[in-house]
VOPAGU-2260 file (C-alpha; in pm, 1 decimal, decimal comma):
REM VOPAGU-2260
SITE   aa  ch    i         X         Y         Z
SITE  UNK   A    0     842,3    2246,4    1211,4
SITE  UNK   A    1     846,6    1875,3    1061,8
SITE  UNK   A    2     910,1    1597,5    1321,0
SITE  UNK   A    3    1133,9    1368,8    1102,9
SITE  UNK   A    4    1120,5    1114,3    1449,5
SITE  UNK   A    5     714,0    1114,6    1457,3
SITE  UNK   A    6     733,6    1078,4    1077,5
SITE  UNK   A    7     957,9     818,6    1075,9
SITE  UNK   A    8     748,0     615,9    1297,3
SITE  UNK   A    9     430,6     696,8    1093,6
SITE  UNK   A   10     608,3     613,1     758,4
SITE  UNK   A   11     720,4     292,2     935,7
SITE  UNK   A   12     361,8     220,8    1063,9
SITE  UNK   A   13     178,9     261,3     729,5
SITE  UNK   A   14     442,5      76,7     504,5
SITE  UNK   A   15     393,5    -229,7     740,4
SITE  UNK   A   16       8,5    -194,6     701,6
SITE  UNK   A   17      76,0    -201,5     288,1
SITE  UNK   A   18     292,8    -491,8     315,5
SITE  UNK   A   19      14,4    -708,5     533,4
SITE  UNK   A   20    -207,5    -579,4     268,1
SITE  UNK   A   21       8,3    -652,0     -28,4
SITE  UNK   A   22     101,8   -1016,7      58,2
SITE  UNK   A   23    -238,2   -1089,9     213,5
SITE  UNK   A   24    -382,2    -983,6    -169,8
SITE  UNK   A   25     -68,3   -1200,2    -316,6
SITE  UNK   A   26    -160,2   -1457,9    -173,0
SITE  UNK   A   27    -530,4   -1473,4    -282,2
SITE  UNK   A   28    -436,7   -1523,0    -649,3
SITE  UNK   A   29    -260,0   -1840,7    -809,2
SITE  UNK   A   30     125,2   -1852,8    -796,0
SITE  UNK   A   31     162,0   -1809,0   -1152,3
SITE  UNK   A   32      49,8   -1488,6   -1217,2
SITE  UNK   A   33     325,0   -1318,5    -975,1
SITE  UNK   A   34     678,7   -1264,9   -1055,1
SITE  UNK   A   35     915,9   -1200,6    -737,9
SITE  UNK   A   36    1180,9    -922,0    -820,9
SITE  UNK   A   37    1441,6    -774,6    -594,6
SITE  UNK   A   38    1522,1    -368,3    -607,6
SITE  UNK   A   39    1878,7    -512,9    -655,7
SITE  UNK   A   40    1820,3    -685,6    -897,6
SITE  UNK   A   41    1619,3    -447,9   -1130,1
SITE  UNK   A   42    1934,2    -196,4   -1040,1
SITE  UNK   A   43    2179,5    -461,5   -1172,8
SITE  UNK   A   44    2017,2    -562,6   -1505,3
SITE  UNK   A   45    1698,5    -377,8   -1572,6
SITE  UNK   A   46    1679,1    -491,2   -1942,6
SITE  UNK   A   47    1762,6    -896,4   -1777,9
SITE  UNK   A   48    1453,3    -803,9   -1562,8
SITE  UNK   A   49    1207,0    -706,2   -1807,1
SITE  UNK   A   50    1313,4   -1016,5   -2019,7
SITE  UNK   A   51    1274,5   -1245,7   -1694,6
SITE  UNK   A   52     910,6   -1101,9   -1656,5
SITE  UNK   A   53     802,7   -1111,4   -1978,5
SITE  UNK   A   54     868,9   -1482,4   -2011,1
SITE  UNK   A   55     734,6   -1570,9   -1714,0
SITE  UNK   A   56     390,8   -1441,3   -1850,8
SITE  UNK   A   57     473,5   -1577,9   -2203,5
SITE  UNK   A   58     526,8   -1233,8   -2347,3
SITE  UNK   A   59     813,0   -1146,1   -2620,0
SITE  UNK   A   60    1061,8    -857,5   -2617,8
SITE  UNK   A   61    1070,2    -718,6   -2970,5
SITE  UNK   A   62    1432,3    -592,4   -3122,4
SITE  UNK   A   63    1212,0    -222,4   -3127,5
SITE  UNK   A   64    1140,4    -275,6   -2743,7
SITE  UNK   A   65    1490,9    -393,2   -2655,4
SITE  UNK   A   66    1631,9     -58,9   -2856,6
SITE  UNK   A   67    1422,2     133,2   -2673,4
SITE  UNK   A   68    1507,8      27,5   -2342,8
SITE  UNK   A   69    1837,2      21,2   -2397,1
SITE  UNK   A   70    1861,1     381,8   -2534,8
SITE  UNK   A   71    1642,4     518,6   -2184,1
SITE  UNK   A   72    1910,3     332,3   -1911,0
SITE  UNK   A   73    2193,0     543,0   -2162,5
SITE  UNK   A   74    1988,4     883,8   -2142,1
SITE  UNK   A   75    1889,0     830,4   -1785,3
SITE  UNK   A   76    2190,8     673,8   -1594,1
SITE  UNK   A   77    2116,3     608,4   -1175,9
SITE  UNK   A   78    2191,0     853,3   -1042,5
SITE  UNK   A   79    2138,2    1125,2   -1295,5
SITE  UNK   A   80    2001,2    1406,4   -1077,9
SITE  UNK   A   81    2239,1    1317,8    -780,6
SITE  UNK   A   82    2218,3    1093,1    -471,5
SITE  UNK   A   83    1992,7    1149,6    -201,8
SITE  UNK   A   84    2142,0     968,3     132,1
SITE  UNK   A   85    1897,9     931,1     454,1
SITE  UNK   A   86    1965,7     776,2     753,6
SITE  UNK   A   87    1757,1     543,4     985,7
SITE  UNK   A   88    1905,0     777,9    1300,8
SITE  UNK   A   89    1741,8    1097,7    1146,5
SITE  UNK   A   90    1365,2     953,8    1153,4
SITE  UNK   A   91    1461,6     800,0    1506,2
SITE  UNK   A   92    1507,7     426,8    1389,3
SITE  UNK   A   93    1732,5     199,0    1425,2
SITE  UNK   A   94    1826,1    -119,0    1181,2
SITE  UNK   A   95    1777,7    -339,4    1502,0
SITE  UNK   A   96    1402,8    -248,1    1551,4
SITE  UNK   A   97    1359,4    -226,5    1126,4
SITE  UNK   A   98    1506,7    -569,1    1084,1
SITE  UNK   A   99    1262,2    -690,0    1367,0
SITE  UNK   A  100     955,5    -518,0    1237,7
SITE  UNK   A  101    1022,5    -672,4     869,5
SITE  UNK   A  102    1140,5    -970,3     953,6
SITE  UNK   A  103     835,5   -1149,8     841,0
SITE  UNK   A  104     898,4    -971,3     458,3
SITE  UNK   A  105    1255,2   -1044,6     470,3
SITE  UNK   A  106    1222,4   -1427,4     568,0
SITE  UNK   A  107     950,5   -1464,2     311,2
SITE  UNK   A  108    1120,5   -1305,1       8,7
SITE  UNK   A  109    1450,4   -1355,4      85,1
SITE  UNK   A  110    1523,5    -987,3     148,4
SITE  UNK   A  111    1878,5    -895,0     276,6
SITE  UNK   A  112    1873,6    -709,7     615,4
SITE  UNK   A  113    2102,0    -447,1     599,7
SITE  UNK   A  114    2314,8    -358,1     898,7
């Protein structure tokens, strides 16, 4: 028997430990060396993405890279092996007590709570 409830609160648990982790290393190294990127935005324009990044560390996209990425998002469209849905409700959670526990990510980075 899996608990999906008792999972969902450990899964909950140790991505909030990563996150303290994450920003606390973040914010040990100078500004200029991260890039900020939102899942949305990556799912929008992944090639616009990889061009934002590379400038930002003063990198160039060759014509060959470009090609190549292109040709990848054609042969492996979102979505390609189906669409998994999940559901705060079937780990126990709720977006009330998720939107409270990440609030201090969210505020931070901007992140839209969902409802």
């Amino acid at each position: 028997h899996f608990d999906l409830h008792q999972f969902g609160a450990f899964y909950v648990d140790t991505l909030l430990k990563c996150l303290d982790r994450a920003i606390k290393a973040r914010d040990s190294i100078a500004p200029e060396r991260v890039f900020d990127l939102h899942f949305e935005q990556l799912m929008e324009d992944p090639i616009g993405c990889v061009h934002r990044i590379y400038q930002h560390f003063g990198y160039e996209v060759s014509a060959e890279m470009e090609s190549r990425m292109q040709r990848l998002l054609k042969e492996n469209p979102r979505h390609k092996h189906g669409v998994h849905r999940y559901y705060l409700e079937q780990f126990g959670l709720t977006s009330e007590d998720i939107n409270r526990r990440f609030a201090f990510y969210c505020d931070r980075f901007q992140v839209r709570r969902r409802q």
